[in-house]
Short mmCIF file of the C-alpha atoms (twelve columns), coordinates in Angstrom:
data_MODEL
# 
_entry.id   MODEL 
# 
loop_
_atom_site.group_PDB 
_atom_site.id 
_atom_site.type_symbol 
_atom_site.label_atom_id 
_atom_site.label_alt_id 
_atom_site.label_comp_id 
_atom_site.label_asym_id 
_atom_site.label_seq_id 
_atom_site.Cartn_x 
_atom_site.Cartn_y 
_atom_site.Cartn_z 
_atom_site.pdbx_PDB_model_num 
ATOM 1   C CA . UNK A 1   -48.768 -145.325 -30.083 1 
ATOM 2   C CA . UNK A 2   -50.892 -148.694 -29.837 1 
ATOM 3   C CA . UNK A 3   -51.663 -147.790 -26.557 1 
ATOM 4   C CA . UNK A 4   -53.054 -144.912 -27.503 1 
ATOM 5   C CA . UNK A 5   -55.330 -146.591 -29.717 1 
ATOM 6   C CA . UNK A 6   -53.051 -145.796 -33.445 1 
ATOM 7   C CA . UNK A 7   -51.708 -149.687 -33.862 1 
ATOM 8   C CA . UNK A 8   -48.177 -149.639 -35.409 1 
ATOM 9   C CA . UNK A 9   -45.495 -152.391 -36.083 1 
ATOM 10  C CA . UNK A 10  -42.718 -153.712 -34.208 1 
ATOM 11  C CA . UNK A 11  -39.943 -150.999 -34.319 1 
ATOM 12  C CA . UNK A 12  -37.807 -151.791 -37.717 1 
ATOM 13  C CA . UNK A 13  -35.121 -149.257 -39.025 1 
ATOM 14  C CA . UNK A 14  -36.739 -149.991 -42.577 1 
ATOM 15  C CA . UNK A 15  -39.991 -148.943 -41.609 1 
ATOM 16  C CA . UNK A 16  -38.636 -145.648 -39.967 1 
ATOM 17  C CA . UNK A 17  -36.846 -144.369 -42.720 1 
ATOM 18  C CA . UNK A 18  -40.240 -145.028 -44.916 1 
ATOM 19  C CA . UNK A 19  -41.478 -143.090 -42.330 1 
ATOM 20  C CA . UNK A 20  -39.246 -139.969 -41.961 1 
ATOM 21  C CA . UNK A 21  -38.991 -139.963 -46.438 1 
ATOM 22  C CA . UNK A 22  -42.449 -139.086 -45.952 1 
ATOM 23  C CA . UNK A 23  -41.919 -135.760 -44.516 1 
ATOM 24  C CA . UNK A 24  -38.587 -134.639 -44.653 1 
ATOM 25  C CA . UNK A 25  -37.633 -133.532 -48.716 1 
ATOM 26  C CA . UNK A 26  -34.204 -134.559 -48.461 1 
ATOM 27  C CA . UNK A 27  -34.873 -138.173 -47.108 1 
ATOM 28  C CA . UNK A 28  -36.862 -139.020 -49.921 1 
ATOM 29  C CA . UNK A 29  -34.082 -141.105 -51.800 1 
ATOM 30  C CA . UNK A 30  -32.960 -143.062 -49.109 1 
ATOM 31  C CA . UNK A 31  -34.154 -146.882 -48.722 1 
ATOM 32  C CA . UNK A 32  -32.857 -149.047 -45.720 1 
ATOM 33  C CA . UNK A 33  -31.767 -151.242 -49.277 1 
ATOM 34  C CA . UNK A 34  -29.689 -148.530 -50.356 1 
ATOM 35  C CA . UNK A 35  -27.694 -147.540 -47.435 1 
ATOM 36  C CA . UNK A 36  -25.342 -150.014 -49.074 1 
ATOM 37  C CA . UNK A 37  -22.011 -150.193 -46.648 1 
ATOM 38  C CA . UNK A 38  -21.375 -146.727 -45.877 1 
ATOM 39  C CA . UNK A 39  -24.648 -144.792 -46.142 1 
ATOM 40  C CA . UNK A 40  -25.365 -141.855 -48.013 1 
ATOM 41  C CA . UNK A 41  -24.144 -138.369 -48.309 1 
ATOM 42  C CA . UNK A 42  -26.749 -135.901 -47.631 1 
ATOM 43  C CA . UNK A 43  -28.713 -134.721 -49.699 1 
ATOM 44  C CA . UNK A 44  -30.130 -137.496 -51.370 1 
ATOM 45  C CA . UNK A 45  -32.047 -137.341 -54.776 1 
ATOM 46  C CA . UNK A 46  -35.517 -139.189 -55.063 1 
ATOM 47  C CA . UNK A 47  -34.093 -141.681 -57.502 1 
ATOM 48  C CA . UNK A 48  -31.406 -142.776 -54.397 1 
ATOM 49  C CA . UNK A 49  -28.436 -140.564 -55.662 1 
ATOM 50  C CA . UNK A 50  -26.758 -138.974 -52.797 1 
ATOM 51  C CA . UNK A 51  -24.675 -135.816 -52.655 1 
ATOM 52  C CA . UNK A 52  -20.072 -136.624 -52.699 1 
ATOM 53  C CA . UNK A 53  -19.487 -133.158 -52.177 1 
ATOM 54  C CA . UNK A 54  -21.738 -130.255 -50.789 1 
ATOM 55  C CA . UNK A 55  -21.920 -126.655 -51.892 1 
ATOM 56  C CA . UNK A 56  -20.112 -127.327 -55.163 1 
ATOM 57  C CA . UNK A 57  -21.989 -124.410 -57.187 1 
ATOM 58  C CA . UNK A 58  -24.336 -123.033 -54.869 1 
ATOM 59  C CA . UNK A 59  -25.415 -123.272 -51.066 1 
ATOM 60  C CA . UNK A 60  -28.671 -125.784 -50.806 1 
ATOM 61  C CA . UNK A 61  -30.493 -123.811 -48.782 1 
ATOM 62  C CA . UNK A 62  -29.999 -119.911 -49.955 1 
ATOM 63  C CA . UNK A 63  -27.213 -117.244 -49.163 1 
ATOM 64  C CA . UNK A 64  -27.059 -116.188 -45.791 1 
ATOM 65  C CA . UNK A 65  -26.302 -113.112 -45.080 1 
ATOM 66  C CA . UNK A 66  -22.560 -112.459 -43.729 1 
ATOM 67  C CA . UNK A 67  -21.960 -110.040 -40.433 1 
ATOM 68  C CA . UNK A 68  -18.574 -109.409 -39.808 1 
ATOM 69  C CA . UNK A 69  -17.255 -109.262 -35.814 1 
ATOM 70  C CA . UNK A 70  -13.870 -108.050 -35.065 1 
ATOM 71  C CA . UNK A 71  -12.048 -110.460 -32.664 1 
ATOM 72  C CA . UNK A 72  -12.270 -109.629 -29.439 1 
ATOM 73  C CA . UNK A 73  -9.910  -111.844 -26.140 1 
ATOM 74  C CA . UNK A 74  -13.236 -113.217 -24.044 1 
ATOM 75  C CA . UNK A 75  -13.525 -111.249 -20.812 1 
ATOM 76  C CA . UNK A 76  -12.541 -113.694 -18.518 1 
ATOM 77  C CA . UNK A 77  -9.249  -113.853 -19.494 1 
ATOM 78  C CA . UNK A 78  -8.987  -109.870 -20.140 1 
ATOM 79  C CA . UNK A 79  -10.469 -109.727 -16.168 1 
ATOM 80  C CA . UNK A 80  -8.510  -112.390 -14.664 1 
ATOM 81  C CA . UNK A 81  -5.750  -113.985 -16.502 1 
ATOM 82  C CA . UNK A 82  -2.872  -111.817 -14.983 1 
ATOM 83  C CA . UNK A 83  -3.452  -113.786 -11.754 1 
ATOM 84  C CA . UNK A 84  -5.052  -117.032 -12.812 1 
ATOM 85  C CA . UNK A 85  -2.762  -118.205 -15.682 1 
ATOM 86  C CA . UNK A 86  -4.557  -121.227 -16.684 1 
ATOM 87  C CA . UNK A 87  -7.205  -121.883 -18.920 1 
ATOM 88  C CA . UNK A 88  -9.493  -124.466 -17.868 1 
ATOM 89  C CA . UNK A 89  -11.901 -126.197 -20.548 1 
ATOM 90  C CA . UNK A 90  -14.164 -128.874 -19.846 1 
ATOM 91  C CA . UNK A 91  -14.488 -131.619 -22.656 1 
ATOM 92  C CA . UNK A 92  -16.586 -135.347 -22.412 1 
ATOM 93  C CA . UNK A 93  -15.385 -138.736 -22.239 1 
ATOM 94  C CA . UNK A 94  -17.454 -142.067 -24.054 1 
ATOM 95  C CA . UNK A 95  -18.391 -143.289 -20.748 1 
ATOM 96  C CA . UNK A 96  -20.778 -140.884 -19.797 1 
ATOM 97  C CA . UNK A 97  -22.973 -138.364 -20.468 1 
ATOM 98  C CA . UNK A 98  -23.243 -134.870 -19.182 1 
ATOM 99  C CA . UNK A 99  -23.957 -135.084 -15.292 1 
ATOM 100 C CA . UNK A 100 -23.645 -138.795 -15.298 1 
ATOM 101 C CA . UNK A 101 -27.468 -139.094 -14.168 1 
ATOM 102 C CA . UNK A 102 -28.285 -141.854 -16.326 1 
ATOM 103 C CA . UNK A 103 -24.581 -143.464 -17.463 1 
ATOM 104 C CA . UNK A 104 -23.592 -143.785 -13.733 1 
ATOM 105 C CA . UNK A 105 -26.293 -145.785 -13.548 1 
ATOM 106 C CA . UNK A 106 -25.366 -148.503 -15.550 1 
ATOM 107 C CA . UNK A 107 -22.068 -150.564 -16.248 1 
ATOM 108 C CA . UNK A 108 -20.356 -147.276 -17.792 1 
ATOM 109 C CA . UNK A 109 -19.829 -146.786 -13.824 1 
ATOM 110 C CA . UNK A 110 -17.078 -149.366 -13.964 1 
ATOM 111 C CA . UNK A 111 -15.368 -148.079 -16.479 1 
ATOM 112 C CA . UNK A 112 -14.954 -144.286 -15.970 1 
ATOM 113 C CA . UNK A 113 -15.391 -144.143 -12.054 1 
ATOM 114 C CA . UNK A 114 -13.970 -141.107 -11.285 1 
ATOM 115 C CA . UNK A 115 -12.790 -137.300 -12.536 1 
ATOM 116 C CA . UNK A 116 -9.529  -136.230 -13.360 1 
ATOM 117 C CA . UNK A 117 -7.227  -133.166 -14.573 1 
ATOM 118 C CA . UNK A 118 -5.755  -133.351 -17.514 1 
ATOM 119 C CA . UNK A 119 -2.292  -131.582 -16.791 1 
ATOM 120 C CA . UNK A 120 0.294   -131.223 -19.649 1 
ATOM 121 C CA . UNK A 121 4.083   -132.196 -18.320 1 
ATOM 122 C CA . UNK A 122 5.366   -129.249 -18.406 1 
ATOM 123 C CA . UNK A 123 2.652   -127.601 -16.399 1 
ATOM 124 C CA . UNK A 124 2.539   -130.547 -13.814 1 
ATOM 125 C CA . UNK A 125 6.949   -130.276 -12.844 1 
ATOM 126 C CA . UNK A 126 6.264   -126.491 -12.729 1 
ATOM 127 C CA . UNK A 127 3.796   -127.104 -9.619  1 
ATOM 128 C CA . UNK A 128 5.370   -130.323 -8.510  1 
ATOM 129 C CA . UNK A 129 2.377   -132.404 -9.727  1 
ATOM 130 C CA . UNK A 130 2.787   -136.019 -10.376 1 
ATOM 131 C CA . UNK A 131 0.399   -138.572 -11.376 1 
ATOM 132 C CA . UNK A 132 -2.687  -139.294 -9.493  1 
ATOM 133 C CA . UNK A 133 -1.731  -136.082 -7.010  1 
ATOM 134 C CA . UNK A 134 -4.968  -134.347 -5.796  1 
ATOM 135 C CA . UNK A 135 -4.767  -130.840 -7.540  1 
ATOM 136 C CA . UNK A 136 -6.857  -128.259 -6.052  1 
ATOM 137 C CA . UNK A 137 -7.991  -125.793 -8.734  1 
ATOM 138 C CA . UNK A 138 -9.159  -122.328 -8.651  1 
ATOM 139 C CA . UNK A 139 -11.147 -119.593 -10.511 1 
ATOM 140 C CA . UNK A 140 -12.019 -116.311 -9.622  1 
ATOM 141 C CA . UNK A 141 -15.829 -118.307 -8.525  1 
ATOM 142 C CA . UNK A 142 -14.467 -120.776 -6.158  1 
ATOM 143 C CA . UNK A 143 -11.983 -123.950 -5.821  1 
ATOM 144 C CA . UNK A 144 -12.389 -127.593 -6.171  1 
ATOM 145 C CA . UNK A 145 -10.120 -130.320 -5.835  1 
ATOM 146 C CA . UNK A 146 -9.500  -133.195 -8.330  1 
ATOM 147 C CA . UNK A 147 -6.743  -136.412 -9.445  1 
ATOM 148 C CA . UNK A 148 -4.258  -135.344 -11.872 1 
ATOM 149 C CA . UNK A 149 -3.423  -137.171 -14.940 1 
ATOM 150 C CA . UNK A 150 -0.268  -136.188 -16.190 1 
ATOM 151 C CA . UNK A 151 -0.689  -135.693 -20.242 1 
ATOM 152 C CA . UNK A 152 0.459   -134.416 -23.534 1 
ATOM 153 C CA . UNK A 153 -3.186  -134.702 -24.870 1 
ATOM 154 C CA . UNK A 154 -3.547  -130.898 -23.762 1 
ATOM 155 C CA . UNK A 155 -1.636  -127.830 -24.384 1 
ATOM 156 C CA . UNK A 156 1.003   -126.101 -22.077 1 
ATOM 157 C CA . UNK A 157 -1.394  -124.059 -20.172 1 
ATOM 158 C CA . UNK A 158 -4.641  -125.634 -20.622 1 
ATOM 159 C CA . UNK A 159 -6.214  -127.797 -18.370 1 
ATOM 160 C CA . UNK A 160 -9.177  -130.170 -18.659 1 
ATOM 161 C CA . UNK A 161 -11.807 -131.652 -17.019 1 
ATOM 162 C CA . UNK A 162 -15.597 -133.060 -16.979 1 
ATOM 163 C CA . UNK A 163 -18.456 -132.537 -15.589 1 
ATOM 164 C CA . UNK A 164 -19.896 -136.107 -15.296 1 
ATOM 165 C CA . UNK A 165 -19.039 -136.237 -11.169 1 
ATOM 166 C CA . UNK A 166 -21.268 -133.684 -9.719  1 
ATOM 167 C CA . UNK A 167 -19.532 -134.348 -6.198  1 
ATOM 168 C CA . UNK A 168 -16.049 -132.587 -7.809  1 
ATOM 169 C CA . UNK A 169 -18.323 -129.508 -8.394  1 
ATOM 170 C CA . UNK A 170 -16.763 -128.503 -11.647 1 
ATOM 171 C CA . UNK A 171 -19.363 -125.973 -12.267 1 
ATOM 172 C CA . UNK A 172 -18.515 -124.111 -9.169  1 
ATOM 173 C CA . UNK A 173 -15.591 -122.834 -11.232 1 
ATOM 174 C CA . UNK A 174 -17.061 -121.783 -14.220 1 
ATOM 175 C CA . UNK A 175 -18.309 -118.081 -14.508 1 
ATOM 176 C CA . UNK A 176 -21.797 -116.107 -16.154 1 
ATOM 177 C CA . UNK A 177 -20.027 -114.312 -19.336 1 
ATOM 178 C CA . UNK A 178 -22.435 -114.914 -22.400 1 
ATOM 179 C CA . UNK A 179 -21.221 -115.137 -26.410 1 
ATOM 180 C CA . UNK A 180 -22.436 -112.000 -27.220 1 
ATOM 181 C CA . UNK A 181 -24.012 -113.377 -30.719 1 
ATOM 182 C CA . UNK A 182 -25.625 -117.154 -29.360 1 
ATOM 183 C CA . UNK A 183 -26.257 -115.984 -25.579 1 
ATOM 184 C CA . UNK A 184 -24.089 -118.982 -24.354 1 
ATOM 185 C CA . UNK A 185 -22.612 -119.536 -21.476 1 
ATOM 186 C CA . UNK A 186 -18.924 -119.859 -21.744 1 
ATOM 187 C CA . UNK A 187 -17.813 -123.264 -20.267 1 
ATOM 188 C CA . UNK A 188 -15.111 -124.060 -22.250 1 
ATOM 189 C CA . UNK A 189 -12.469 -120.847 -21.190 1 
ATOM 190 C CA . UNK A 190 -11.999 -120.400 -17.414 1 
ATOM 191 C CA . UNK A 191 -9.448  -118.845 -15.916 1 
ATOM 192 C CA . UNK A 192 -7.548  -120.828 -13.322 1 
ATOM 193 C CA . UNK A 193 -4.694  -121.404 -11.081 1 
ATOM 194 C CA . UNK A 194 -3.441  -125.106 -10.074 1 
ATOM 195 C CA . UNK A 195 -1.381  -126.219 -6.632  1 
ATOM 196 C CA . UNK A 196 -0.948  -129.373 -5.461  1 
ATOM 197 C CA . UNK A 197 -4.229  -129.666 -3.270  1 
ATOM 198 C CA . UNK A 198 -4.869  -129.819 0.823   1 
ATOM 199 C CA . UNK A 199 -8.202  -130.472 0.837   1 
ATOM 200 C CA . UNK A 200 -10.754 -133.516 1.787   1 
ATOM 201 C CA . UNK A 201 -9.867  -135.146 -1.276  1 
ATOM 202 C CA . UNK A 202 -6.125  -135.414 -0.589  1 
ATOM 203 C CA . UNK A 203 -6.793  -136.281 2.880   1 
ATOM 204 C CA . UNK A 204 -8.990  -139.117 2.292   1 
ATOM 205 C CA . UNK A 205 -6.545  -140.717 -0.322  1 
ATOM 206 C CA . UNK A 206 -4.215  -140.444 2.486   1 
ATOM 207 C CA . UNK A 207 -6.658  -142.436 4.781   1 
ATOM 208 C CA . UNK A 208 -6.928  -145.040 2.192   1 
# 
């Protein structure tokens, strides 16, 4: 902006919230001096009292109006579960960000440097699976192989991965069924089958 000709002070968290209590209603109240130690519950007052609990008496912003949907099993498992019993969801770790293209670019690299499947026990004897095996995993889309890690963190029957290691090719397994309400894809249930893998991957730790 004082490029551009509009001069403006040295970024200041005090000076943004004056800003943004300018324009948004519900901002109004709060002060950088009265964030006190834990902030504010939304929304705040113009005399700085904030909001314990929401949607004691009424909803803030107006009823909605309620549409009822009958629950339904997603297609992909309906289509494909009978031969791939697995469902595969992908979830996030702190390290990085979606496709890694700006975390792996920094120190974050270090830390999380490769993907891995999160296998529960149970799942992992069943298929002879032990720690830091290369698991080749399929959908109805394609196959990719990954490192196992050998957890109770998931379910019997759910696996997970992430996407931040475009080189695994996570995506390759994921299919084009849409929530038929918010026109999403559906990432997070994919139908899958596990075996311990004989791919590149598994070959290369081999060589190493």
């Amino acid at each position: 902006m004082n490029r551009m000709g509009y001069p403006q002070p040295d970024y200041d968290p005090k000076t943004m919230l004056e800003e943004i209590s300018q324009i948004v209603p519900f901002f109004a109240g709060i002060t950088w001096e009265n964030l006190g130690n834990n902030g504010k519950q939304w929304p705040v007052a113009i005399d700085g009292t904030d909001t314990q609990i929401l949607h004691q008496k009424e909803f803030k912003i107006g009823k909605g109006r309620f549409i009822f949907k009958e629950w339904r099993e997603t297609t992909e498992l309906v289509d494909h579960a009978k031969d791939y019993p697995y469902i595969l969801t992908t979830n996030r770790e702190l390290e990085h960000y979606n496709c890694g293209a700006m975390t792996r670019r920094t120190g974050n690299e270090q830390l999380l440097g490769d993907d891995y499947l999160m296998i529960h026990p149970d799942d992992a004897q069943k298929h002879f699976i032990a720690e830091g095996d290369y698991v080749c995993v399929e959908s109805p889309r394609g196959k990719v192989d990954v490192k196992a890690r050998i957890t109770d963190e998931v379910k019997e029957g759910v696996l997970s991965t992430t996407f931040h290691f475009p080189e695994i090719m996570i995506n390759n397994l994921t299919g084009d069924i849409h929530d038929s309400e918010a026109k999403c894809p559906e990432y997070k249930v994919v139908a899958v089958r596990i075996r311990k893998s004989k791919g590149k991957f598994k070959q290369l730790a081999t060589q190493e």
